[in-house]
N, C-alpha and C positions, 0 to 999 in steps of 0.2 A: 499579847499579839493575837489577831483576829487567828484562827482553825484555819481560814482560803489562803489566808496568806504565810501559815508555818510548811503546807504541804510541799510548796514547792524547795522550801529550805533544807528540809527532811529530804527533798530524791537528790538533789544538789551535794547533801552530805553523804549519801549513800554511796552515789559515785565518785564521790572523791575516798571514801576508804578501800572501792574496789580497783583504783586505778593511782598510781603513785609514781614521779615519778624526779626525784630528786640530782641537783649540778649543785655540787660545791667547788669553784676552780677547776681543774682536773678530772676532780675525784668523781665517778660518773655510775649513778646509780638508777635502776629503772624496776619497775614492779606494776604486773597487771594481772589481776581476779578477775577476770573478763576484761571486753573490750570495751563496754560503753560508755561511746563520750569520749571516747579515747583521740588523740589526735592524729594517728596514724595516718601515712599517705597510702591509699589502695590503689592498685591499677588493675587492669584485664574484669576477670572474675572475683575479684576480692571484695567482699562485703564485712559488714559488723550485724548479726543479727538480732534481732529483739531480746534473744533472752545474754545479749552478748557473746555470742559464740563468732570468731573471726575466721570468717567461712571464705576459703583460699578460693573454692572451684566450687561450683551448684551444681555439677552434674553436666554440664555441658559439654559433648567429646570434643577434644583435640581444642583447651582453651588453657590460658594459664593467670595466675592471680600471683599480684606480691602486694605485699605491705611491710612499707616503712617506716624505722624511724625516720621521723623529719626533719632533727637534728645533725648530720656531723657527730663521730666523738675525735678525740686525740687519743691516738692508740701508740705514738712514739713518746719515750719515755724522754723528757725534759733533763733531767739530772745529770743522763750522757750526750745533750747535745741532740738527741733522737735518733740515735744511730739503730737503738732495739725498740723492740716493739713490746709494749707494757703487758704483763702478765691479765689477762681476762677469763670471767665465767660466764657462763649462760646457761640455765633450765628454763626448760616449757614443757608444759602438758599439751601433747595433742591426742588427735582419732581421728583415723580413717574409716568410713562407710563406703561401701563396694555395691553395687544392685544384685552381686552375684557374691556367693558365700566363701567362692575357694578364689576369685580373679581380682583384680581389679588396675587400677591405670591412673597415673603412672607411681607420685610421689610427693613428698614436700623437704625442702632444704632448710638450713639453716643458714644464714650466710655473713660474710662479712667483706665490704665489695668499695674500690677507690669511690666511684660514683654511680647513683641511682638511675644514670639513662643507658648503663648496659643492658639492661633488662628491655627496653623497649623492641631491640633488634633478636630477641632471645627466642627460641621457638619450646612451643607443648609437648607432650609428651616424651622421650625419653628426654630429651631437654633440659626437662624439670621446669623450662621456665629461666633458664639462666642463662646457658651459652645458645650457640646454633650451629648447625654444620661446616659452617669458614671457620669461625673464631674458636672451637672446641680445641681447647690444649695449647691455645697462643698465654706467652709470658705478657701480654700488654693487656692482657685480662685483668688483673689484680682483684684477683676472687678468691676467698678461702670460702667453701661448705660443707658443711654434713649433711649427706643426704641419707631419707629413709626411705627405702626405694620398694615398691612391691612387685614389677617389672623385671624380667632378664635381659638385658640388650647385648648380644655379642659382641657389637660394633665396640663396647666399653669395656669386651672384658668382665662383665658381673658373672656375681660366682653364684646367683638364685634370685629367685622372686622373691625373698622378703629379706633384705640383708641390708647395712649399714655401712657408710662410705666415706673418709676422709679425702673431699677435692680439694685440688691447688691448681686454680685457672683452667682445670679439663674435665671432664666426666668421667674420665679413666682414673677410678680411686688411686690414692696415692697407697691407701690397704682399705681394707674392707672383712664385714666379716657377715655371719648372719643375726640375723634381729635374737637377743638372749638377752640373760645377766647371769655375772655367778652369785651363786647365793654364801652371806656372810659366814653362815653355818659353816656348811657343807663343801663350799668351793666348788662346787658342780655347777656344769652350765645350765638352765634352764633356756628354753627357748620359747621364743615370744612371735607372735603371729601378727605382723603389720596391719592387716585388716580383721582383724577380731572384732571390728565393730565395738573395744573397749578403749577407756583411755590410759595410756600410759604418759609415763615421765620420761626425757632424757635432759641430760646436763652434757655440755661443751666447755672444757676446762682447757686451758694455756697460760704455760708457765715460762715466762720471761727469760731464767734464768738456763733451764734444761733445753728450752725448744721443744718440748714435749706436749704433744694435743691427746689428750683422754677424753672419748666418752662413755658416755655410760647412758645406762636403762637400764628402766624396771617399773613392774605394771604400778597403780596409782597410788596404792594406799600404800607400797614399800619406798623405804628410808632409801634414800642415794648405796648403792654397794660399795663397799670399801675397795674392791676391785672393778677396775673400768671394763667396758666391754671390748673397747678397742684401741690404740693410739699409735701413736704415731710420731719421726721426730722430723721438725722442721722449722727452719730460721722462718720466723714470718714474716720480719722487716725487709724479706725478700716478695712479700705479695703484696704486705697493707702497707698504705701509706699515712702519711702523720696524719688526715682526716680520713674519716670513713666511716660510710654508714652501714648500718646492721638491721634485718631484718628478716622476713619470709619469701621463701618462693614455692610455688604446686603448680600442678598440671596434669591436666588428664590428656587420655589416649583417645583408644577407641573404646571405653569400656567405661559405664554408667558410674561415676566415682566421687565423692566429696572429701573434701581433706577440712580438717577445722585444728585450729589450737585455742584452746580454753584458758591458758595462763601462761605468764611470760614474767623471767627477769633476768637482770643484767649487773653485773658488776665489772670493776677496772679496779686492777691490784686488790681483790680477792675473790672471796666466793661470794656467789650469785645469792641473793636473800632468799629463804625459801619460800615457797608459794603455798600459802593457807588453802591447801584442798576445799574446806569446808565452801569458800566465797565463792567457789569457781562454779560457770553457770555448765548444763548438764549435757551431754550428746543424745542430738535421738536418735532415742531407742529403737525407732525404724528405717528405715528407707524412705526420705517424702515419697510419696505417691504424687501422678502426675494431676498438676493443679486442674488441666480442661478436663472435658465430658469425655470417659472415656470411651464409652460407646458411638460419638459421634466423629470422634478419628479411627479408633479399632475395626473397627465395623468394615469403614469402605476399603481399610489398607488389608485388614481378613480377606477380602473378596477378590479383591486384584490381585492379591498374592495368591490365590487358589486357583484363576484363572490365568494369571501369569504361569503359574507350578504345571496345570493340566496344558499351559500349552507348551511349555517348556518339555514335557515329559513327551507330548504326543513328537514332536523336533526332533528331541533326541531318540527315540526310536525310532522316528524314520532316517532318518542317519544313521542309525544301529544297522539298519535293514540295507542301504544303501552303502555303508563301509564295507559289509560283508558281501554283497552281491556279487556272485560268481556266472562266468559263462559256461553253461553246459551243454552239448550237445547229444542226440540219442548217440550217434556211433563211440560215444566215449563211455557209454558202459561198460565194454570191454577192458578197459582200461584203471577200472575202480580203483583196484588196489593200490595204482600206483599214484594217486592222485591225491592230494592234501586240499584239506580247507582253507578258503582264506583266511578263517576266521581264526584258527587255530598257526596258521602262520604270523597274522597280524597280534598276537597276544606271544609269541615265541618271541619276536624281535621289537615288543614293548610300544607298536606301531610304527615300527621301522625308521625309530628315532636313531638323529643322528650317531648319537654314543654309540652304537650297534655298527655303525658303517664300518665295514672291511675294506673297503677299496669302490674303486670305480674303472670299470675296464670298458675297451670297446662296444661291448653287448650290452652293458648294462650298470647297474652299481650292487655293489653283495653286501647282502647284513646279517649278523650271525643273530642266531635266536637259541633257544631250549625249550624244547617240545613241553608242556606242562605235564603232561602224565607220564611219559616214559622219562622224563629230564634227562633226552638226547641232545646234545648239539650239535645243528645241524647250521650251512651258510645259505641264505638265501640270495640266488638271483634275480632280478627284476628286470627283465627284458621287454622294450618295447615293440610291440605287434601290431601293427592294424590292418595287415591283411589277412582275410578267413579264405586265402588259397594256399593250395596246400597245408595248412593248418592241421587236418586229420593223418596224412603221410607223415606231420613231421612231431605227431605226437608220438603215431606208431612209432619211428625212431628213438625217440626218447624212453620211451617205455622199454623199447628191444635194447637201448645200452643200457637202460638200468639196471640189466639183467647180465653184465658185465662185473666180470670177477678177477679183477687182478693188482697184487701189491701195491704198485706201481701208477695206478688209476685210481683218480679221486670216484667215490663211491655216488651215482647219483640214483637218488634215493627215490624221485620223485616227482611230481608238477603239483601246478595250478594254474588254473586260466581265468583272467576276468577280461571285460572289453579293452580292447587295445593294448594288452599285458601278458603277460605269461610269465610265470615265477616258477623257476627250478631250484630243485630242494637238492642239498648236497649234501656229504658229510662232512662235520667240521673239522677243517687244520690248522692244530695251535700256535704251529709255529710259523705262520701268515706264508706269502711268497719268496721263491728264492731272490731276487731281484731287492729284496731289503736288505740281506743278508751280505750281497755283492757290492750296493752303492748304498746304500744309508751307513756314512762314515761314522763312530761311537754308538749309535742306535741300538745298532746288529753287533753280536760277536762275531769276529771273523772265523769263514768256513776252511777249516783245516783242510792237507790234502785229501786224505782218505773219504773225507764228506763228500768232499766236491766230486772225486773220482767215482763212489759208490751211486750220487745221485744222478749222473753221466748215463751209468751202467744202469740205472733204474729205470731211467728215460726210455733208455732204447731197449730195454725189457717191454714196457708200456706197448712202446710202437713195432715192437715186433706181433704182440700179443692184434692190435690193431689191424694191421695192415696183412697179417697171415694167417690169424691164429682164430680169430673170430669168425662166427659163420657166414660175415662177409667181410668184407674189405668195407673198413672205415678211415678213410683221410681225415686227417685232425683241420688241418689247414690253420691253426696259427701258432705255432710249436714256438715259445720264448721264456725267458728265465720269470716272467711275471704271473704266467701263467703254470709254472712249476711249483707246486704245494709244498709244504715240510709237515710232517704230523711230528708225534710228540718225541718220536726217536731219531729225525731228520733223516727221515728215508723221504727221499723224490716222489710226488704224486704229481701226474700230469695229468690238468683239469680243461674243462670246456672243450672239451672233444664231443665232435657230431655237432657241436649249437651254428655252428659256419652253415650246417646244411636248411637249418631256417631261410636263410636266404634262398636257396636251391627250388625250395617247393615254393616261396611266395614271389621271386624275379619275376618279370615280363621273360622266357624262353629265349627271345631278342636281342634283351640287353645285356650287354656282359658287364660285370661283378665282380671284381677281386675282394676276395678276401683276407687279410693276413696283417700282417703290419712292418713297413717300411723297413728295411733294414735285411730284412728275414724271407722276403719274396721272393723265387727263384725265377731267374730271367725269361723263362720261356711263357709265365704266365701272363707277361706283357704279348706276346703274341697269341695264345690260347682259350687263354682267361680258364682254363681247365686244371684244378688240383687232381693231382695224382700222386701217389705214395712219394715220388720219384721228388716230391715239390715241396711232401715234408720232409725228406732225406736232406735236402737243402737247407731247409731251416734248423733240423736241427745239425747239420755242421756247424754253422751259424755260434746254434746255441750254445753247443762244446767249446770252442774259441771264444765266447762268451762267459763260460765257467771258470774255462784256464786262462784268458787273461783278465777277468776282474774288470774288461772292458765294453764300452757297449756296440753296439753293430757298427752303429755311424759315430765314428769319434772325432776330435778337432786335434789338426797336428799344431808343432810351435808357433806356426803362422795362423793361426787360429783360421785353417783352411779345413773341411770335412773330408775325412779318410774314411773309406771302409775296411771295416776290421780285418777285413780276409784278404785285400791287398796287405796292409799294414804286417800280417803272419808272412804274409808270402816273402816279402821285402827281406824280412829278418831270415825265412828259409836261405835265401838266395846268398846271405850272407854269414850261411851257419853260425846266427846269433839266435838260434828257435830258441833257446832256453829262457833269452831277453822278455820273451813274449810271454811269460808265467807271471802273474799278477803279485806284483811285490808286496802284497799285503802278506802274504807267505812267509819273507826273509827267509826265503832258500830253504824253508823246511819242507821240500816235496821229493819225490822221486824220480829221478831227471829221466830215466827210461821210460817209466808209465808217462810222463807229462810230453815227453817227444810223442810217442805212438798217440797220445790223444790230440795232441797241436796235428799232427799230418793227418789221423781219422777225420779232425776237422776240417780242414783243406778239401779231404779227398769229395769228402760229403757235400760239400757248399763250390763243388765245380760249375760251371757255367753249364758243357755241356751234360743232360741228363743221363746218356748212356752212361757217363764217364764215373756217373756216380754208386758205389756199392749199395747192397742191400741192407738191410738194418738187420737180417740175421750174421751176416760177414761184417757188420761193424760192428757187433758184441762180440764177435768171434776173436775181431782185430783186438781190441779191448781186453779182453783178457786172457790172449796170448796163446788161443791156439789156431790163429792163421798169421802169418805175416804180414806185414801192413808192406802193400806196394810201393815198390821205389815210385818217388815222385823228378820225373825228368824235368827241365826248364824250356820255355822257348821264350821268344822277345815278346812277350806279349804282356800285360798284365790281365789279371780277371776281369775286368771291367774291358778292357778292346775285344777279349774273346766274349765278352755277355753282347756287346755290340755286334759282333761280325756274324752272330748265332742268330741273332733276336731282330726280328722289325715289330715295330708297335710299341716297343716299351721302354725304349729309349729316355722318355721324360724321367723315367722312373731314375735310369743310370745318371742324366745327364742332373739331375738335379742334386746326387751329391756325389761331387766331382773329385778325386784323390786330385794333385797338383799336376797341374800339365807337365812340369819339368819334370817330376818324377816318372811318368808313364811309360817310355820311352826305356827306361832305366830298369821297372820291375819285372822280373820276367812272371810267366806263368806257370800254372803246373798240367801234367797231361799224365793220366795215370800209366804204366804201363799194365797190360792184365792179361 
């Protein structure tokens, strides 16, 4: 025979000893030393290359490669009818190449699948290339694989980047473990590093009879280990069905990555023929390098990315400069010490991100922070301001209560001011406001008597200390259980006192302004629009009745008609049922004399007319028993006809929640005698 015409004989012979792949009836055997020539179906990224290596993924992120067999086997055992699924083996040699030494993305499967067009709708990277985000973990999957995974995906449950996976129709291993082998010797695990850039072996063994899946690995040139690395039990005539084809799946992520298998075989009712290292074609030993000029891409995306970077940096520092901008004025350098940065308030409350939000009240909304160098906690408020009158009057104030010392009073530490802003620095209370503690049902633990009574007493310590005790008289103007603090031993702190008087200094002199909140108003402010002590003594009877019954100002009776709470006490007075009015979150565990003297303190206090009302030194006095609390007489009236018959102007306020007309007629009122 001519030399031109044996050459081609000779490669024709080559590749048929490197590629084998034998059907006798049933019996189903298959054997590949590389791929070339091979008849394999590829889709995605899947190639065969020149030196035969069957290159799953080239490197391209978020792509996925399979190759099939092209055949069908019969995996149901004929004997019994097909009820079980036939005992099978499988080994292949593969490697993975990473562009980075310790990462890389995602993985390559083993599989054995009802049909080859599940893979069409299958997504890359954590994926593998198999399932996708609908269909992960459906039983109409009919997917059995082993995956080698170098990826951690929580979503799946993986216990590491480089670990091994027995799947059944999900990605959430059925067990899994990390990439090893024990060794025959010694029994000890060794462990084995997915991307090492070298090639190893693993084998996929199922045994008909047990329902038992082993696999196993170990680096190239070691013998199969007589102990598997992992298995698992599982009926498979529950996944596979009587046909089904076997094959590959890979896919990368975001991370420069090649998956390749160099050899491959298969056996049906036994083990899998072994795979002659020597034939097998070689991994490279580098990373390709990129095929184009690299200087003629690197180059212009160098450039843009240093001008993109210089301008990205020049942004973000004026941003820097602009997040922290503060307004300062000369007359506030008297004022230094009391004044905080923004910059340092914006870093305490993590940018005054939500998770930090305390509440949101009339004035504003509070976010706790932690000072970075003292790691104080302190609550910030955020008050909006956009008038600069009286601004310097009403910082003086603030400065002059920060200089306020008493139990009882939340601690304000502090300001800052930016345009249209102003942020008051407080000290922090653990235990949030009382108004959680009254109506958030399970939330809160319920507040025992002695609490309730103590923070009562605390209150009006506060507002004594306020209205008499300080070097002037400061009106709180909105005295309520929400604005009552709990610190860490549930002692009462009464917060945002003085902040009402913002309004004071920046109002038009002309317009009148109430302050306070609905419920809690004392009637004469409808004529006056003037707080005075006499208007938080109102509110806080209010608040007491508010304490002691566990209820809110404005309540809804059976008819789901609006009652206020201080009719509603009065009603029960009149009917010597005061006791009724103790908040049954209790169950009777209080003390019926302190709770009577503080139901009528609170009556006395939240009267209509202002004379009528005690002082907040003689209401702590009533309170703990060394004055007598004044009888309270009746007449036909209720509180709401005497707030009327007192008051012009503020009527909207009464008439908009209204107790029941048929009741009115019926509650009387109270008239202190004194």
């Amino acid at each position: 025979m001519p030399k031109k015409k044996l050459l081609p004989f000779v490669c024709f012979l080559l590749v048929g000893l490197n590629l084998v792949a034998l059907t006798a009836g049933d019996d189903h055997q298959l054997m590949y030393s590389g791929f070339a020539g091979s008849n394999l179906i590829l889709d995605g990224a899947a190639t065969v290359t020149a030196s035969g290596l069957l290159e799953l993924t080239n490197g391209t992120l978020r792509l996925k490669g399979h190759a099939i067999y092209p055949t069908p086997l019969r995996f149901r055992d004929a004997s019994n009818g097909g009820a079980t699924t036939r005992s099978f083996s499988t080994s292949f040699v593969f490697g993975i190449l990473s562009a980075y030494p310790d990462v890389s993305a995602n993985g390559i499967a083993f599989f054995v699948a009802a049909s080859k067009d599940i893979f069409s709708g299958a997504m890359a990277a954590q994926y593998l290339g198999l399932l996708n985000g609908t269909n992960n973990g459906n039983a109409t999957n009919r997917v059995f694989a082993v995956e080698l995974d170098t990826m951690q995906n929580n979503e799946f449950g993986d216990i590491s980047d480089n670990h091994v996976g027995i799947d059944i129709n999900s990605l959430i291993s059925a067990n899994s473990t990390n990439a090893g082998y024990y060794g025959d010797g010694d029994g000890e695990f060794h462990s084995l590093t997915l991307i090492s850039h070298e090639a190893m072996q693993a084998w996929v063994d199922y045994n008909s009879e047990t329902k038992k899946i082993n696999v196993t690995l170990a680096p190239l040139k070691m013998g199969k280990p007589a102990r598997p690395l992992l298995s698992a039990t599982h009926d498979l005539s529950t996944v596979i069905p009587d046909m089904a084809y076997i094959g590959f799946s890979s896919s990368t992520g975001l991370v420069n990555s090649r998956h390749y298998v160099l050899g491959w075989s298969f056996a049906m009712d036994g083990p899998a023929p072994d795979i002659d290292i020597a034939k097998l074609p070689k991994l490279p030993r580098e990373f390709p390098k990129p095929r184009s000029k690299v200087m003629e891409i690197i180059l212009p995306i160098v450039t843009a990315a240093v001008v993109l970077f210089v301008g990205t940096v020049l942004v973000l520092l004026r941003r820097r400069q602009l997040r922290y901008t503060e307004l300062r004025e000369d007359w506030e350098v008297d004022f230094g010490p009391h004044r905080f940065s923004y910059k340092d308030l914006f870093r305490a409350t993590e940018g005054f991100k939500n998770k930090n939000l305390l509440g949101v009240g009339g004035f504003g909304k509070v976010y706790k922070g932690v000072l970075s160098v003292s790691k104080c906690e302190i609550a910030v408020k955020r008050v909006s301001h956009n008038s600069k009158q009286g601004m310097k009057e009403f910082v003086a104030e603030i400065v002059s209560i920060g200089r306020m010392q008493h139990p009882n009073l939340v601690q304000l530490l502090g300001y800052c001011r930016r345009k249209g802003e102003l942020l008051l620095v407080y000290e922090y209370m653990s235990n949030g406001s009382l108004d959680k503690f009254l109506y958030c049902q399970g939330e809160k633990a319920t507040l025992n008597w002695i609490q309730r009574l103590g923070i009562i007493k605390g209150i009006a310590s506060g507002l004594i200390y306020l209205h008499e005790e300080w070097e002037k008289v400061v009106v709180h103007r909105d005295i309520k259980a929400s604005n009552v603090l709990l610190d860490s031993s549930m002692n009462g702190r009464l917060g945002d006192f003085g902040l009402a008087m913002l309004y004071d200094h920046s109002e038009n002199p002309q317009t009148s302004h109430v302050v306070g909140t609905i419920g809690y108003l004392a009637p004469e402010l409808g004529r006056t629009s003037k707080a005075t002590t006499s208007t938080d003594i109102f509110a806080f009877g209010v608040f007491v009745l508010e304490v002691i019954c566990g209820q809110k100002p404005i309540m809804q009776d059976s008819e789901d008609n609006q009652l206020m709470l201080v009719d509603w006490v009065v009603e029960h007075w009149n009917r010597t049922s005061l006791t009724d009015t103790v908040d049954a979150k209790l169950q009777g565990d209080y003390n019926v004399d302190e709770a009577c003297i503080a139901l009528k303190v609170g009556l006395l206090c939240s009267h209509p007319f202002p004379e009528a009302r005690p002082s907040m030194r003689q209401v702590l006095q009533y309170l703990n028993g060394e004055l007598a609390v004044p009888e309270l007489v009746p007449a036909h009236l209720s509180f709401q006809m005497l707030t009327l018959m007192q008051n012009e102007g503020f009527d909207s306020y009464i008439l908009s929640y209204p107790s029941s007309v048929e009741s009115m007629q019926s509650i009387s009122s109270l008239v202190k005698e004194r």
